[in-house]
C-alpha positions as CSV (number, residue, x, y, z in Angstrom):
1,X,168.8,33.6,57.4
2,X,167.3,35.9,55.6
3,X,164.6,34.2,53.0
4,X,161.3,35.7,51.5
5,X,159.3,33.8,54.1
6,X,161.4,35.6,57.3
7,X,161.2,38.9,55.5
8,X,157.0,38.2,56.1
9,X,157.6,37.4,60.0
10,X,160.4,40.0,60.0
11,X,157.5,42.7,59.3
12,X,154.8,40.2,61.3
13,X,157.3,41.0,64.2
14,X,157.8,44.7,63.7
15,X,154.2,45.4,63.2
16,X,152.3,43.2,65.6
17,X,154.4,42.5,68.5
18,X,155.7,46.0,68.7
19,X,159.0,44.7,68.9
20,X,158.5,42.9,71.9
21,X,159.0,39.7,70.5
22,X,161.8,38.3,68.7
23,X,163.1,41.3,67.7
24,X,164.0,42.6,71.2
25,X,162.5,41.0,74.5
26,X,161.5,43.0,77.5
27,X,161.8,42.0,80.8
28,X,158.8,43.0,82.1
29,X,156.7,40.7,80.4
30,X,156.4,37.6,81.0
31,X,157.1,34.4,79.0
32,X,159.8,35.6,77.1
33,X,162.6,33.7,75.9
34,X,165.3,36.0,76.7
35,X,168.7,35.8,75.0
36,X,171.9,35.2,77.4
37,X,173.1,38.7,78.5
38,X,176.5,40.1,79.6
39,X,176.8,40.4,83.3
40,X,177.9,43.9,83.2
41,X,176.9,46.3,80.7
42,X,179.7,48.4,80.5
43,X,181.7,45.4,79.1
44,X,178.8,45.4,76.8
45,X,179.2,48.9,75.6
46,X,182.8,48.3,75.2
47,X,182.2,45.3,72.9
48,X,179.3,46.8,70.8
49,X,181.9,49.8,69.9
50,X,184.7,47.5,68.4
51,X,182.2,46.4,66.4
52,X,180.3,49.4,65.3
53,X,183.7,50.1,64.2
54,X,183.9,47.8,61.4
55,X,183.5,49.9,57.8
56,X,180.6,48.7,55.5
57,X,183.2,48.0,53.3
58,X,185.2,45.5,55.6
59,X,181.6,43.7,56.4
60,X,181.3,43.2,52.5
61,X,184.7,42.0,51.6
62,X,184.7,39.6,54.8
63,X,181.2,38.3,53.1
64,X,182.6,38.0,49.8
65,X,185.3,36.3,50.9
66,X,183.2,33.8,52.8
67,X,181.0,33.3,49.8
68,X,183.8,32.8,48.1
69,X,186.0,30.4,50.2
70,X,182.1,28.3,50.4
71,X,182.0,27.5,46.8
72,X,185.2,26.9,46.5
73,X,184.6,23.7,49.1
74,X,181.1,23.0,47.3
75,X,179.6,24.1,51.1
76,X,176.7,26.1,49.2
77,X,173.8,24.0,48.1
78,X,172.4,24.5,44.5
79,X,169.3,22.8,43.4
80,X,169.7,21.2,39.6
81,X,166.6,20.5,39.7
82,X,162.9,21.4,41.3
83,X,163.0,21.1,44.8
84,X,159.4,20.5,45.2
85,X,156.0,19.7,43.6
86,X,152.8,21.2,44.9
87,X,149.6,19.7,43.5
88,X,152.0,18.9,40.6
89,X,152.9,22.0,39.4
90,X,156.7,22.6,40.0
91,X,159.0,24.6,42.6
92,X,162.2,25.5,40.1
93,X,165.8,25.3,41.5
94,X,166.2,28.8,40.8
95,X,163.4,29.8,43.4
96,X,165.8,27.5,45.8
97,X,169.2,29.3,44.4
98,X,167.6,32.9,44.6
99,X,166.8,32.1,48.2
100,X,169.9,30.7,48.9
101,X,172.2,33.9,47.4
102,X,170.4,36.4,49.6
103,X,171.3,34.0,52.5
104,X,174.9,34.2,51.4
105,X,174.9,38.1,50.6
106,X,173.3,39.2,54.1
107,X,176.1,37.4,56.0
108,X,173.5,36.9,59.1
109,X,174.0,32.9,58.6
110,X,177.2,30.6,58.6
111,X,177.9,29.9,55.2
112,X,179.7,26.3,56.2
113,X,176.3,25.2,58.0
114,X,174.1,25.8,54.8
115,X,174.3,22.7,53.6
116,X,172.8,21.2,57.2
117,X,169.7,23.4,56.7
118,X,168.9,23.0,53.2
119,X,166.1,20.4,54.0
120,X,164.7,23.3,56.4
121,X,165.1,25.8,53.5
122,X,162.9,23.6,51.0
123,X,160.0,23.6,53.7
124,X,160.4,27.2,54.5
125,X,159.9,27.9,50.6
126,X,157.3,25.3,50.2
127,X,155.2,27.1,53.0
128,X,155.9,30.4,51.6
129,X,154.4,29.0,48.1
130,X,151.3,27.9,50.0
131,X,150.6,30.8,51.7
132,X,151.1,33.1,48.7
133,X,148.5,30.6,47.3
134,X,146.3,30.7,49.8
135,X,146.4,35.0,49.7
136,X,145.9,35.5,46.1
137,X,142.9,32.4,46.3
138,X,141.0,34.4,49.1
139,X,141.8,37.8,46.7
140,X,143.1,39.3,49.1
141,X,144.5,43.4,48.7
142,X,146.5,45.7,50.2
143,X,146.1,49.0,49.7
144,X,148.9,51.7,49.6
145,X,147.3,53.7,52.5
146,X,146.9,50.6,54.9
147,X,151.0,49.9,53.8
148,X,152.1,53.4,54.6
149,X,149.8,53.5,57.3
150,X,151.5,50.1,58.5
151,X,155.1,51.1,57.8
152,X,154.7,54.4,59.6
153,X,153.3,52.3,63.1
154,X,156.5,50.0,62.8
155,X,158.4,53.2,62.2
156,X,156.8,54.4,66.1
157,X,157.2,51.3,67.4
158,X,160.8,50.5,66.7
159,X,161.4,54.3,67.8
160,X,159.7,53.3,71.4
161,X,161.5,50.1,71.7
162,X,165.2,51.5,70.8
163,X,164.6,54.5,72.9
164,X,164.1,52.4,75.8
165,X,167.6,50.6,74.7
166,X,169.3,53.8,74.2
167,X,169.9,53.7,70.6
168,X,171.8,50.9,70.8
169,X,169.7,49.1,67.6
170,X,170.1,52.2,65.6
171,X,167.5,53.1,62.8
172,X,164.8,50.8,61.4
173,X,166.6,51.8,58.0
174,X,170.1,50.7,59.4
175,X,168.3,47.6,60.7
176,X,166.8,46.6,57.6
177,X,169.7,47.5,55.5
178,X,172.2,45.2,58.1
179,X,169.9,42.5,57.5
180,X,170.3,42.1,53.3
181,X,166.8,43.6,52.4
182,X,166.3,46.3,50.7
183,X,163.8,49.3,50.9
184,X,161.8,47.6,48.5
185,X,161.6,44.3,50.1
186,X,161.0,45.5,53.7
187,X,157.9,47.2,52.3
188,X,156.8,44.1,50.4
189,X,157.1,42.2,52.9
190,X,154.9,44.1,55.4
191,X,152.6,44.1,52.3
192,X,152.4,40.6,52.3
193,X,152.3,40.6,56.5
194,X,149.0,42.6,56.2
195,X,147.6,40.3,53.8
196,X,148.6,37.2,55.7
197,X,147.0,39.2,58.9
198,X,143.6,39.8,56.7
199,X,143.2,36.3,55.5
200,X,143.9,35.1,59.3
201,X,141.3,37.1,60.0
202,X,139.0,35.7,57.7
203,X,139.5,32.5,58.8
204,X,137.9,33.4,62.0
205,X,140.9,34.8,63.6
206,X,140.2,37.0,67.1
207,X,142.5,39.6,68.3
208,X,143.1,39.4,72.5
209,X,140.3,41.9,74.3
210,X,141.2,44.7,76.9
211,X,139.4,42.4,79.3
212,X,142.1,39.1,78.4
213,X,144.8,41.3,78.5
214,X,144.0,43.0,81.8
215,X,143.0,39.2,82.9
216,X,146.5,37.6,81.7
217,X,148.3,40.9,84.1
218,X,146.2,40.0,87.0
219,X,147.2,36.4,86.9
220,X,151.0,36.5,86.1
221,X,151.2,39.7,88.7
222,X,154.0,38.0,90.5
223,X,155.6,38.0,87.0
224,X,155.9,42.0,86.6
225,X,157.8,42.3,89.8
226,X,160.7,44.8,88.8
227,X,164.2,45.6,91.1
228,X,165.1,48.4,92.6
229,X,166.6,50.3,89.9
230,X,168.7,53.6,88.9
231,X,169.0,56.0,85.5
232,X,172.3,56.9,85.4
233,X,174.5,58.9,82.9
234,X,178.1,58.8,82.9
235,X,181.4,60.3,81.0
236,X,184.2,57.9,80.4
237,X,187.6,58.9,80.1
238,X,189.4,55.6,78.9
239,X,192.3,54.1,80.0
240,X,194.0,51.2,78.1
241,X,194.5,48.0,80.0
242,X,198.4,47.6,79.0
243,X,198.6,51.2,80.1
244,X,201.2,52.2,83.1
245,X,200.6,54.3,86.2
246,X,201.3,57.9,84.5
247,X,198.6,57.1,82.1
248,X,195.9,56.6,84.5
249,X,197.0,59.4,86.7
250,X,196.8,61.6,83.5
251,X,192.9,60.2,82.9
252,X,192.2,61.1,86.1
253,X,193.2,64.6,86.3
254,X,191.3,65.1,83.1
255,X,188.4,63.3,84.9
256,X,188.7,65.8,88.0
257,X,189.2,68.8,85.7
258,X,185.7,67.2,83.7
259,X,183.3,67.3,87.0
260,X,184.4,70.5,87.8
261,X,182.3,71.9,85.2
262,X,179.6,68.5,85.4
263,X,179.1,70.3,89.0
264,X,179.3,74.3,88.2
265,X,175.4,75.6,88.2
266,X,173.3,75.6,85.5
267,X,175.8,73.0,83.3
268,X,174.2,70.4,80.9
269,X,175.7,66.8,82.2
270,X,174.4,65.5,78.8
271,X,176.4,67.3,76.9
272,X,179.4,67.3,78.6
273,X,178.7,63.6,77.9
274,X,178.4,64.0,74.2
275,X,181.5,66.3,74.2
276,X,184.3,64.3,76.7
277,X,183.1,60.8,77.1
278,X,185.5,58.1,75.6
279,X,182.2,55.6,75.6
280,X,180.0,54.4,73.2
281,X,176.4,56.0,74.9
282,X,178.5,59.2,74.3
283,X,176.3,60.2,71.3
284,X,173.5,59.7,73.7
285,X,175.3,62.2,76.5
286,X,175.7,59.0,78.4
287,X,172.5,57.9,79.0
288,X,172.8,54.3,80.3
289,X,168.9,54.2,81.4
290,X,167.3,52.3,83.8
291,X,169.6,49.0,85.1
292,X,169.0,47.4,88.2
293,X,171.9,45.7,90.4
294,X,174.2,43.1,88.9
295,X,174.5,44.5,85.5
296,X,177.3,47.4,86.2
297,X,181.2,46.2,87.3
298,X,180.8,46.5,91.0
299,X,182.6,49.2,91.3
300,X,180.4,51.4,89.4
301,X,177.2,50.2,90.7
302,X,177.8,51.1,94.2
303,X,178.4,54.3,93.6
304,X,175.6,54.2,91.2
305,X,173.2,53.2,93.8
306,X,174.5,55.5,96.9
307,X,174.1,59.1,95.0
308,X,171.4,61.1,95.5
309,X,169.4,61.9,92.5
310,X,170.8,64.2,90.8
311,X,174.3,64.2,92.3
312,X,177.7,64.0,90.5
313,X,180.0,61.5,91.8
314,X,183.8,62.1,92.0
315,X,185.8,59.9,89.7
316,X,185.3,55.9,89.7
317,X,188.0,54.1,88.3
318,X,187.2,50.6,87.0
319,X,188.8,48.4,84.0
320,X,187.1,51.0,81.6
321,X,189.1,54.0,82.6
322,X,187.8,56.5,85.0
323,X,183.8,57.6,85.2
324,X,181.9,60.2,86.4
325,X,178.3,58.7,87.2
326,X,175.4,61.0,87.5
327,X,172.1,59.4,89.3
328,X,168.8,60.9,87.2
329,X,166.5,59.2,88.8
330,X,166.2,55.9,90.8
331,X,163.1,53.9,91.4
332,X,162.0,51.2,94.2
333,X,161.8,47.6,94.1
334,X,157.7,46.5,93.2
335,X,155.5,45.7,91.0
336,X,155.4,47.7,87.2
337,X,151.8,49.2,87.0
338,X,149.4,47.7,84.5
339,X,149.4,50.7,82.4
340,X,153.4,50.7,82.0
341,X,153.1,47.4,80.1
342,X,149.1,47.4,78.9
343,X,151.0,47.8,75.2
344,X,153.9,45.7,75.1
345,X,151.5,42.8,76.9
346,X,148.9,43.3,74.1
347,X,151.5,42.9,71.5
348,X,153.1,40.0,73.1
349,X,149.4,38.2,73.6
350,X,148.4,39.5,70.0
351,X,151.5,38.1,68.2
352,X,151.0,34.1,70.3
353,X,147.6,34.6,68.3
354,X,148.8,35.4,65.1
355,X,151.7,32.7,65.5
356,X,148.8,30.0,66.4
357,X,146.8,30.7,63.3
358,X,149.5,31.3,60.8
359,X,150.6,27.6,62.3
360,X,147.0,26.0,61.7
361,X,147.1,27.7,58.4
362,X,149.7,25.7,57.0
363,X,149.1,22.5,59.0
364,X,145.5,22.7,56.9
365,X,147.0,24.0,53.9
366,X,149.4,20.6,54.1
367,X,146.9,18.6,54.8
368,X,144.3,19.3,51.2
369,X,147.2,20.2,49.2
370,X,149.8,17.4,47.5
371,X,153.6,18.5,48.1
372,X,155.9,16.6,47.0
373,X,159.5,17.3,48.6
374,X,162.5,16.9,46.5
375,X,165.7,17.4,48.9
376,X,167.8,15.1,46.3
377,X,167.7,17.7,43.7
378,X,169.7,19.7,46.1
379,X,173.9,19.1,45.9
């Protein structure tokens, strides 16, 4: 759900973990709740095109008409009345029915569940109200040069992270804009990020050292143990899995008559890629990065693994269609060097800290203030 209060870890996540956590995990550091992944990634390509397909304008009707069909069966909470009282003074319902609209209108929650999380909601907007009054107390500012400065480092880092992922998350402003915020309110909330981080600070918050970070490496070593991997790029020419014999004989002349020019001297296998392939890492000539066994139908990951760098292999038919793989680069099994994860680590250890502090913030801020929750105003 997409409240005020995310939109502040939303930024705390882009900006201090260097999208390492929450936003998108990496394997190669350790303690990392990772997400359940598809077995083979080429199913995953497949699937992550249908829906890339969907128009902006089909995504907002099929919201709409959620929104819609919710009200109509009284599934959307509306407060009537303030939802909470904090040292008296009073939390309106419309704070609670703002919040509760930009749920709706970003679609990235099940409208029929909202009513089971409205008690969450209330707290979440009752901890936002304390920390905004724990910010202005300390008079706390932002400048515009620290916010641009800011905006421009998530900018980077996002970059970093989605190259590694092959541009599969898109742009930061395609992010932001798929997740119901605007412009506006992705730079106010890193605004109020960096003001949260400066009063952390104040309270006697410590960022981790080179010497804890180094430290954490050496002792979770076994941890950073990667596969043997491969870089491949391939060109898909699909096939359709209803289609008959003459269909996939067709496909794989036009694969045949496709490596003859992937292998003539001097050709660029990239853009051959960008120009023939039928798959969705197309636009990035069919750059499937580093993946290590186990992730690639098995068909494709054998030959995969048995080129020689460089090499072209000649057609590989799988459920897909027909590929030709190209090996970039491959890599032995061991252990990833301090230096290839020195950042992403000090993110990951940096962010725990900030999490920590932001939590004993509010668990003091509850404990000398008087809240007063009001969940039956709620309907």
């Amino acid at each position: 759900m997409i409240t005020r209060f995310k939109l502040i870890f939303f930024a705390l996540c882009l900006s201090m973990a260097g999208m390492t956590v929450a936003c998108s995990s990496s394997p190669e550091v350790p303690d990392q709740k990772q997400g359940k992944q598809h077995k083979y990634k080429s199913t995953q390509e497949g699937e992550s095109a249908d829906k890339a397909g969907q128009t902006e304008g089909a995504k907002e009707k099929e919201q709409t008409a959620q929104a819609g069909d919710a009200q109509e069966e009284g599934k959307i909470p509306t407060a009537e009345g303030p939802i909470a009282h904090i040292d008296g003074e009073p939390v309106s319902a419309e704070t609670f029915n703002t919040e509760m609209k930009k749920i709706v209108d970003s679609g990235q929650f099940p409208v029929q569940l909202l009513s089971q999380v409205k008690d969450q909601i209330i707290s979440k907007i009752v901890d936002r109200e304390l920390i905004d009054r724990a910010v202005e107390k300390a008079d706390i500012e932002v400048s515009e040069e620290k916010l641009e400065e800011r905006v421009q480092e998530i900018r980077a880092q996002f970059e970093e992270a989605n190259a590694k992922l092959n541009g599969q998350m898109g742009s930061l402003d395609d992010m932001v804009k798929n997740l119901g915020i605007t412009k506006e309110e992705f730079r106010d909330s890193v605004r109020e990020s960096l003001a949260i981080e400066q009063l952390l600070v104040k309270r006697g918050m410590e960022y981790p050292s080179d010497e804890e970070v180094k430290s954490f490496y050496e002792e979770n070593k076994e941890a950073f143990n990667r596969p043997e991997q491969v870089h491949a790029r391939h060109i898909l020419i699909k096939v359709e899995p209803e289609a008959d014999e003459a269909a996939w004989e067709k496909a794989h002349k036009e694969a045949l008559e496709i490596r003859k020019k992937a292998t003539a001297k001097g050709t660029d296998f990239a853009k051959l890629a960008e120009e023939h392939s039928q798959g969705p890492s197309a636009n990035q000539g069919g750059d499937l990065g580093w993946f290590g066994r186990g992730r690639m139908v098995p068909e494709f990951e054998e030959v995969a693994f048995n080129l020689e760098k460089g090499q072209v292999s000649e057609p590989v038919k799988t459920q897909f269609g027909w590929h030709l793989v190209k090996k970039v680069d491959e890599r032995e099994a061991g252990t990833v060097a301090y230096d290839e994860v020195k950042d992403q680590l000090e993110n990951k250890l940096r962010n725990q800290r900030v999490q920590q502090a932001l939590q004993s913030l509010l668990s003091d801020l509850r404990a000398n203030t008087k809240v007063e929750l009001h969940p039956e105003n709620v309907k």
